[in-house]
Structure formats: structure tokens, C-alpha cells
MMTF fields as JSON, N, C-alpha, C and O atoms, coordinates in Angstrom:
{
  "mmtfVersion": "1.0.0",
  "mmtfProducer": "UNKNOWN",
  "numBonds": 411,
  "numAtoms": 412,
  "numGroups": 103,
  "numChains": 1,
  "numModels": 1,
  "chainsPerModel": [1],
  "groupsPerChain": [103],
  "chainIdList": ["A"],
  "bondAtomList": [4, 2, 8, 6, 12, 10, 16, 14, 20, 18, 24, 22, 28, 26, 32, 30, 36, 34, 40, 38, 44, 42, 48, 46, 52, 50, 56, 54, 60, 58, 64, 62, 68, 66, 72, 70, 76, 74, 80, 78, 84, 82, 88, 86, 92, 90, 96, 94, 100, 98, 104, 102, 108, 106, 112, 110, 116, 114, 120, 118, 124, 122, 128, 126, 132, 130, 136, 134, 140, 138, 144, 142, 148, 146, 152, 150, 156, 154, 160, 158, 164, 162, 168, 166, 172, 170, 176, 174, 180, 178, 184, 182, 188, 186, 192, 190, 196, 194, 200, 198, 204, 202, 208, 206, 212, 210, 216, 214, 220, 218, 224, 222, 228, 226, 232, 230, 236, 234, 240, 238, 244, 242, 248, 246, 252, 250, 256, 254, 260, 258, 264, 262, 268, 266, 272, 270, 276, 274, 280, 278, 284, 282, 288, 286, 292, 290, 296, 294, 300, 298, 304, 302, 308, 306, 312, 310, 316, 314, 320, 318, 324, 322, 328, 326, 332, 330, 336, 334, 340, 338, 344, 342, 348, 346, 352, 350, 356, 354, 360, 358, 364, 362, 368, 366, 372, 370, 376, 374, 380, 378, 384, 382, 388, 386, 392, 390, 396, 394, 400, 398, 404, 402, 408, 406],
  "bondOrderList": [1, 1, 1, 1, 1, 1, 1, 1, 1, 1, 1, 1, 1, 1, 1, 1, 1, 1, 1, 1, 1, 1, 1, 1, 1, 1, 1, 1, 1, 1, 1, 1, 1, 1, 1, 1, 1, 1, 1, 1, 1, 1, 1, 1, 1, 1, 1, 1, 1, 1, 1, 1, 1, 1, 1, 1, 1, 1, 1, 1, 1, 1, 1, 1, 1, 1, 1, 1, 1, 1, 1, 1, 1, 1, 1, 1, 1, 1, 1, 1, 1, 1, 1, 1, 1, 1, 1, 1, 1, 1, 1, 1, 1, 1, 1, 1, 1, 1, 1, 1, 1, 1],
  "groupList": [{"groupName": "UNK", "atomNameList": ["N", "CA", "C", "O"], "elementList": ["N", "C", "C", "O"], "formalChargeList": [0, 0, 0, 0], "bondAtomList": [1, 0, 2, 1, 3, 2], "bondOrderList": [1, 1, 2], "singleLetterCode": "X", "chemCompType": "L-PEPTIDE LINKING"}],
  "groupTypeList": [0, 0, 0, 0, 0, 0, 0, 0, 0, 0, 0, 0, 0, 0, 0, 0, 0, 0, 0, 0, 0, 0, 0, 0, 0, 0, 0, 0, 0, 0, 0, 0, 0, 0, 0, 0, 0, 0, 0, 0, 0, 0, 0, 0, 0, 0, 0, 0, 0, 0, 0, 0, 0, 0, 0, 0, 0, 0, 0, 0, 0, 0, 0, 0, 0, 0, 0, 0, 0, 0, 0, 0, 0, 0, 0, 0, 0, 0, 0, 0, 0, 0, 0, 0, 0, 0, 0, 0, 0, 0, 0, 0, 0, 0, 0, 0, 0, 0, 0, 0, 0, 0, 0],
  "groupIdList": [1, 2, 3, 4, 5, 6, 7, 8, 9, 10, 11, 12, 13, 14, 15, 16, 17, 18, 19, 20, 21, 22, 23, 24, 25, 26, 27, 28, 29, 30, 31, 32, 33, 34, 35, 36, 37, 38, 39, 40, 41, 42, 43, 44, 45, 46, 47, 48, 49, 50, 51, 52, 53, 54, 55, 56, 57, 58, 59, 60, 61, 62, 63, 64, 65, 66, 67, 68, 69, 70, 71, 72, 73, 74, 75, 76, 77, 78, 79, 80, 81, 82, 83, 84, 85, 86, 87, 88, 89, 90, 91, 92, 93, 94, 95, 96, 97, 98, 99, 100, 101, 102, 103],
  "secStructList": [7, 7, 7, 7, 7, 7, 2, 2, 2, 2, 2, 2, 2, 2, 2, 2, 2, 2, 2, 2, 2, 2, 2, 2, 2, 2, 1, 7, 7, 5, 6, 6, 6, 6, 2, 2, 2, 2, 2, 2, 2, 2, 2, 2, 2, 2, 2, 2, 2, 2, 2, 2, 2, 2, 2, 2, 6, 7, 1, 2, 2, 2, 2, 2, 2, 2, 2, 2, 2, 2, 2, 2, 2, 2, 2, 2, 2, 2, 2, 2, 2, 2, 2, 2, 2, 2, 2, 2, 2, 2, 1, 7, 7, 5, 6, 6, 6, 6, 6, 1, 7, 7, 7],
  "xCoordList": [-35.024, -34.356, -33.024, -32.831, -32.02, -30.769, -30.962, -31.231, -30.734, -30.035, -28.668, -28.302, -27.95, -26.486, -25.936, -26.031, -25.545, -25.154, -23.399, -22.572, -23.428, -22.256, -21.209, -21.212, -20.157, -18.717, -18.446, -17.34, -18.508, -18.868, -19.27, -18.392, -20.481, -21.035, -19.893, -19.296, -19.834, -18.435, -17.501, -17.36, -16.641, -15.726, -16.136, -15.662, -17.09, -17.29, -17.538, -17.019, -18.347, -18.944, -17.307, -17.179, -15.97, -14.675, -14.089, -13.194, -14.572, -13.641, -14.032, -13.241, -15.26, -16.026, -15.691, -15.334, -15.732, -14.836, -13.582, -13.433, -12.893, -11.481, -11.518, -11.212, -12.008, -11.878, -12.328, -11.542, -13.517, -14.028, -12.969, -13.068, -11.832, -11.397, -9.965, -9.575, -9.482, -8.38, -9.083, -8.128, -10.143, -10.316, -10.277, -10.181, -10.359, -10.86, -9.534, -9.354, -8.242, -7.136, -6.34, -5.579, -6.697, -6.317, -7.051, -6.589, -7.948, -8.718, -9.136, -9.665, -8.899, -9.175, -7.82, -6.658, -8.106, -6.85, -6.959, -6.048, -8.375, -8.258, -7.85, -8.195, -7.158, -6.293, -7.159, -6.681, -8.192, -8.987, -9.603, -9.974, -9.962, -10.431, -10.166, -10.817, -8.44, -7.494, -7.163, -6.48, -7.67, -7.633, -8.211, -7.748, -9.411, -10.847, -11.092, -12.13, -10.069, -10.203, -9.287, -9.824, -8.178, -7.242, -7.806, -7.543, -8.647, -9.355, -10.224, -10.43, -11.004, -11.853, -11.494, -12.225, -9.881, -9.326, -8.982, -9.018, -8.613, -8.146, -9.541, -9.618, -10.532, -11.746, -12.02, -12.072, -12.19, -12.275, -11.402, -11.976, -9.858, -8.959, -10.345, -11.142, -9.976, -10.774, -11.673, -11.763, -12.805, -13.458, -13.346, -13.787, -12.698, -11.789, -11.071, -11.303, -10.463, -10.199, -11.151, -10.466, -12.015, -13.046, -14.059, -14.419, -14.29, -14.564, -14.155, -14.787, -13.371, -12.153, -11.803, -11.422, -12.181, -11.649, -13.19, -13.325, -13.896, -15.444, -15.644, -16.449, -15.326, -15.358, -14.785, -15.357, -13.772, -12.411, -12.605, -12.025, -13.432, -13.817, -12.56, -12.342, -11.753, -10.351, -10.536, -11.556, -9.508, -9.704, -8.264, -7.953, -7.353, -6.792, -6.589, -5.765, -7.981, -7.95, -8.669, -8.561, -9.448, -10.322, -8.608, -8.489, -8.027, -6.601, -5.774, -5.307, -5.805, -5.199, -6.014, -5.429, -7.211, -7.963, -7.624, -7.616, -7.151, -6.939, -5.817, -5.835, -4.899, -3.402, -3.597, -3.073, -4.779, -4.829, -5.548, -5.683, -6.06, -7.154, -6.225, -6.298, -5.332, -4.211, -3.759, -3.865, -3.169, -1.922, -2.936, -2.53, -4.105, -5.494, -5.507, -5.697, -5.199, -5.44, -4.449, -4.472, -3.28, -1.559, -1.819, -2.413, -1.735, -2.407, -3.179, -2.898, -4.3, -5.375, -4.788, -5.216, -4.33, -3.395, -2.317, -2.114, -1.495, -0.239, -0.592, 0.02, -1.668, -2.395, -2.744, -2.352, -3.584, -5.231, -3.617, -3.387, -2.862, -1.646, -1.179, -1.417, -0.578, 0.285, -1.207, -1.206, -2.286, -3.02, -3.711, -4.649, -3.734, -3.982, -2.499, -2.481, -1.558, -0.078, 0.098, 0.667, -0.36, 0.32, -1.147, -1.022, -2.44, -3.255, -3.283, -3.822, -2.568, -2.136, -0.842, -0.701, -0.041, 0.885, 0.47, 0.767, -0.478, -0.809, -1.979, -2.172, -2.912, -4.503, -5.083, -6.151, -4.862, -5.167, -4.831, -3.87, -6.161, -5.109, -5.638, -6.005, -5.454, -5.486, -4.309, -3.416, -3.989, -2.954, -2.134, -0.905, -2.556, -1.852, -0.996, -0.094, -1.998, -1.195, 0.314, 1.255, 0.12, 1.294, 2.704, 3.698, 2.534, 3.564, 4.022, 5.119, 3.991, 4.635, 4.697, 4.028, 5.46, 6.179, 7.87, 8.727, 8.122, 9.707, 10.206, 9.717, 11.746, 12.474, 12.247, 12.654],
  "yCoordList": [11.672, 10.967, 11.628, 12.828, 10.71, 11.415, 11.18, 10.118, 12.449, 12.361, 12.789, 13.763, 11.795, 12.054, 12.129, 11.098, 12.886, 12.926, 12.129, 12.18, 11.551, 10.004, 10.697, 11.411, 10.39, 11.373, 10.868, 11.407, 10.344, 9.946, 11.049, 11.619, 11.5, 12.75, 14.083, 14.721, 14.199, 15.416, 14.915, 15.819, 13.896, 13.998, 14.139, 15.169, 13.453, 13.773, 15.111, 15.781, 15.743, 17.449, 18.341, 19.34, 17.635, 18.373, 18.065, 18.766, 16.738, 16.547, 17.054, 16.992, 17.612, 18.702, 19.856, 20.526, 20.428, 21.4, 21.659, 22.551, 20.891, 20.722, 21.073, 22.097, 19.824, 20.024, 21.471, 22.143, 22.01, 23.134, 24.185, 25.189, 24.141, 25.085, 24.791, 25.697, 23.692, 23.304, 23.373, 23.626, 23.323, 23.874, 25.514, 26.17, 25.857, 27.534, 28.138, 29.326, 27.075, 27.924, 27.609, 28.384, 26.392, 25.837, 26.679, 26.656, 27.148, 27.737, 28.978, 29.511, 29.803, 30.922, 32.068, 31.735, 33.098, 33.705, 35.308, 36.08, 35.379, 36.87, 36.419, 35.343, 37.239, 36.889, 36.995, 36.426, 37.498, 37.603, 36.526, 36.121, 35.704, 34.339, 33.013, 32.059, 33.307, 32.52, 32.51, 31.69, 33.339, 33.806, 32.965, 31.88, 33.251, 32.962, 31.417, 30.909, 30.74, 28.448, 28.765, 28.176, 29.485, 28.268, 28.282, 27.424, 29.703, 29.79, 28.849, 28.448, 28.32, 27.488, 25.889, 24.978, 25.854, 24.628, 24.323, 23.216, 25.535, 25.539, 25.166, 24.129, 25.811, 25.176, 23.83, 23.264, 23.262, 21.953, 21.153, 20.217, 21.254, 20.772, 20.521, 19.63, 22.08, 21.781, 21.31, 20.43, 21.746, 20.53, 18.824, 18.047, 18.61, 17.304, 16.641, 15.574, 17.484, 17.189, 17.996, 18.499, 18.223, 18.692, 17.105, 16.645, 16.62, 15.693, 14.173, 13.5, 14.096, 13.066, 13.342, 12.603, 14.602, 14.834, 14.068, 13.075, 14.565, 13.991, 12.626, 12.141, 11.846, 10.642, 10.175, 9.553, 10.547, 9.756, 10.207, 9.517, 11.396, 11.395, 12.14, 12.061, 12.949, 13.775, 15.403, 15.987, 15.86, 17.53, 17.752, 18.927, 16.631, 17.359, 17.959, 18.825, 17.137, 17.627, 19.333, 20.1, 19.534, 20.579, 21.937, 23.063, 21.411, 21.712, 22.472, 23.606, 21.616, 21.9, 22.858, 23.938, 22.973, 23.677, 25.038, 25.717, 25.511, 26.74, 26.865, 27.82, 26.217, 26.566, 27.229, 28.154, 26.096, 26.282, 27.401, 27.451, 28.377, 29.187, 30.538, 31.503, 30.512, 31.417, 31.878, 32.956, 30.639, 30.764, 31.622, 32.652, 31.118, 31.899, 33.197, 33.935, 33.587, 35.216, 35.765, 36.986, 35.111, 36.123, 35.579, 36.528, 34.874, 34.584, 35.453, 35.866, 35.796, 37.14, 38.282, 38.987, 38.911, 40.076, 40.368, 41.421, 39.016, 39.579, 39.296, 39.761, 38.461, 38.023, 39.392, 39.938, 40.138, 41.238, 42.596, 43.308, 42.492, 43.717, 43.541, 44.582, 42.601, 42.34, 42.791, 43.853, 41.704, 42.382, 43.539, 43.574, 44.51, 45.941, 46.726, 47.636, 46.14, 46.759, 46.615, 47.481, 45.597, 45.014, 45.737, 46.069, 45.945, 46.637, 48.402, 49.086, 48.775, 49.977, 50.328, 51.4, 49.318, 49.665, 49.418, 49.979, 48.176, 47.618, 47.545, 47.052, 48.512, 48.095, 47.374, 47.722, 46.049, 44.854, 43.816, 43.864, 42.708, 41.685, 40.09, 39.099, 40.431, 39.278, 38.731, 39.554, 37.693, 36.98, 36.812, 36.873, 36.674, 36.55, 37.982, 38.255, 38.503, 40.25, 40.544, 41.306, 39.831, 40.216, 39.029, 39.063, 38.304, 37.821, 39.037, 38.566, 39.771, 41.0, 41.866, 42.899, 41.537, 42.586, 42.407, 42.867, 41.967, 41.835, 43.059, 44.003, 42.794, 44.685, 45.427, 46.586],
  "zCoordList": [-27.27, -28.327, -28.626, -28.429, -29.161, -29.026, -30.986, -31.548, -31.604, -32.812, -33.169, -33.826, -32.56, -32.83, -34.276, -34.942, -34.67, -36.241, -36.03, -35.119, -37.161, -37.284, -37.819, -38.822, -36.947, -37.551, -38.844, -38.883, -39.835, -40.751, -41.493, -42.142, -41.543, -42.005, -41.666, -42.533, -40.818, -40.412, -41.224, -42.048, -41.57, -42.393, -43.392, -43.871, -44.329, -45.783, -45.774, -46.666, -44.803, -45.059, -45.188, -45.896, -44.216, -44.533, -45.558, -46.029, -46.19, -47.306, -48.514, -49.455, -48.671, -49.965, -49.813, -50.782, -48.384, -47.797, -48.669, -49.504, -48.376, -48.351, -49.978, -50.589, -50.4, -52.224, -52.59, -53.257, -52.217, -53.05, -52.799, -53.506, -51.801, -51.268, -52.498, -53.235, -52.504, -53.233, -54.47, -55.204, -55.277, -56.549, -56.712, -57.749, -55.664, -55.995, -55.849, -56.116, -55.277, -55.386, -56.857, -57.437, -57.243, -58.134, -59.796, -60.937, -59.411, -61.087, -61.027, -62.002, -59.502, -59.633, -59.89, -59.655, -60.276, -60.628, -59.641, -59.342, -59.339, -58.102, -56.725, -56.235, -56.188, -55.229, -54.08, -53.098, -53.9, -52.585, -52.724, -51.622, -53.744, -53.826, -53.573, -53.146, -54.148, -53.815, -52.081, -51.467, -51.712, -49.864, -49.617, -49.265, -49.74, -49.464, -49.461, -49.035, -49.964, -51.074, -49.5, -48.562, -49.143, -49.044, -46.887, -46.044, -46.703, -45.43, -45.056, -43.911, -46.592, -46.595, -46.434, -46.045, -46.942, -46.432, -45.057, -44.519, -44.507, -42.999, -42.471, -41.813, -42.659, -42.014, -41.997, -40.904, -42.936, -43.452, -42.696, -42.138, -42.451, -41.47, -40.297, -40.003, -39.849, -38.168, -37.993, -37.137, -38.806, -38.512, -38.449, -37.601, -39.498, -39.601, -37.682, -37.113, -37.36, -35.981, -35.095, -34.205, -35.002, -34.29, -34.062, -32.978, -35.22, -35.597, -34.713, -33.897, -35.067, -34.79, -32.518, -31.61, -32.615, -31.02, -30.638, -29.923, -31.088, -30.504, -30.912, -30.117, -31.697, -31.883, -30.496, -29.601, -30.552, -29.382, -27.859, -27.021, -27.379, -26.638, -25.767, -24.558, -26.891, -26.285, -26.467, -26.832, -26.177, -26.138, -27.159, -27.353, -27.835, -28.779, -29.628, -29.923, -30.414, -31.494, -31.673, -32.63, -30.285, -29.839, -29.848, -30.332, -29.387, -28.815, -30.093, -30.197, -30.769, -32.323, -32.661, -32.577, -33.042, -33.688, -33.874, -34.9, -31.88, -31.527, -32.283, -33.058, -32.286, -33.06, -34.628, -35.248, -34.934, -36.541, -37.138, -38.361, -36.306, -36.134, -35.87, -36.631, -34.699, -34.515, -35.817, -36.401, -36.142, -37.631, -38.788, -39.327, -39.032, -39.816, -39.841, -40.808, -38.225, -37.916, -37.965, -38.12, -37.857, -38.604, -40.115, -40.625, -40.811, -42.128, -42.822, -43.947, -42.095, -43.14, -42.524, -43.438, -41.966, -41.339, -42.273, -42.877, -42.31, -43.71, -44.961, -45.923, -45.076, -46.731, -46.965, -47.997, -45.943, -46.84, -47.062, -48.04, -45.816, -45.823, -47.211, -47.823, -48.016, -48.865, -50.243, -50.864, -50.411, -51.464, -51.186, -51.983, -50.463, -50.288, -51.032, -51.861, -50.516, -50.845, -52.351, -53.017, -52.823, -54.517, -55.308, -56.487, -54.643, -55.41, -55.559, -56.43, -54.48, -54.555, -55.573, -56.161, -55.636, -56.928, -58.397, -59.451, -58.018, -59.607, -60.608, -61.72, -59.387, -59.756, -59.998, -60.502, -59.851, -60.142, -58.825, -58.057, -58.853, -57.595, -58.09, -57.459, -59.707, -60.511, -60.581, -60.778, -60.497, -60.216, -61.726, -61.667, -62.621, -63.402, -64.307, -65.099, -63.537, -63.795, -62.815, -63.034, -61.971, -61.41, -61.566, -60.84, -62.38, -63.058, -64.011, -64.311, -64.425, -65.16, -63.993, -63.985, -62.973, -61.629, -62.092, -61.337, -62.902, -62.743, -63.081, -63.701, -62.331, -62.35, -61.191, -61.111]
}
């Protein structure tokens, strides 16, 4: 028996994805969290065309993925560098604390 699960289901599962990731950048104020929503959106993407490549029966969207996955891994490399750097000056990597960096 084939239980093929309906790309249908893959998009709604990216588009809750997507949202929980865009609320958590939107209402959270710690910055490793704010990491953490917007990684969770990039996921949500790929799967989205992960999705969509297997519907269509292509390797682009498989194709993209790698790109979007690359950009992810220079992404948490200069993201975690920068809040390691701003928590070593400020003790804090609450976001709204570092609106009082001016000067």
C-alpha cells in the first residue's frame, strides 16, 4: 500500500512553521530566540520547496534548498559571533537592552 502524504499537508505543516517562527521574532526580545524564529523560518521556506520540488517531479526546488541552507550556515557563524561579542560587552543579549548602546 502506498501512503503517500498530500503536499497539501507539507505546505500547511510550513506555513505554522513559518508563522511560529515570525511570531517569535516579532514578541520575543532575547536575541538567541530571535535566532532561533527566524532559523525556524528558513526551515519552513525549505520545506515549502522541498515540497513543491516533489509535487512537480523536479530537482529545483531540492536545488534551492542547498542555497538556502548555505546562507543559514554563514548566518549562525556571524549571528552566534556578533551575540557572543555584544554579550561580552553588555551582559545581556536582551534586545531591548541594547538600544541603550549609543556613544
Amino acid at each position: 500500500m502506498n501512503f503517500a502524504v498530500p503536499t497539501e499537508a507539507f505546505i500547511m505543516l510550513s506555513m505554522v512553521l513559518f508563522i511560529l517562527g515570525a511570531m517569535g521574532v516579532l514578541l520575543r526580545r532575547n536575541a538567541i530566540l530571535i535566532f532561533m524564529s527566524v532559523e525556524l523560518m528558513l526551515n519552513a521556506a525549505n520545506l515549502a520547496l522541498v515540497a513543491f520540488a516533489r509535487q512537480w517531479g523536479q530537482m529545483n526546488g531540492q536545488l534551492f534548498v542547498f542555497f538556502v541552507m548555505t546562507v543559514a550556515a554563514a548566518e549562525v557563524a556571524v549571528g552566534l559571533a556578533l551575540i557572543v561579542a555584544i554579550f561580552r560587552n553588555k551582559r545581556s543579549i536582551n534586545i531591548d537592552d541594547l538600544h541603550q548602546m549609543e556613544g
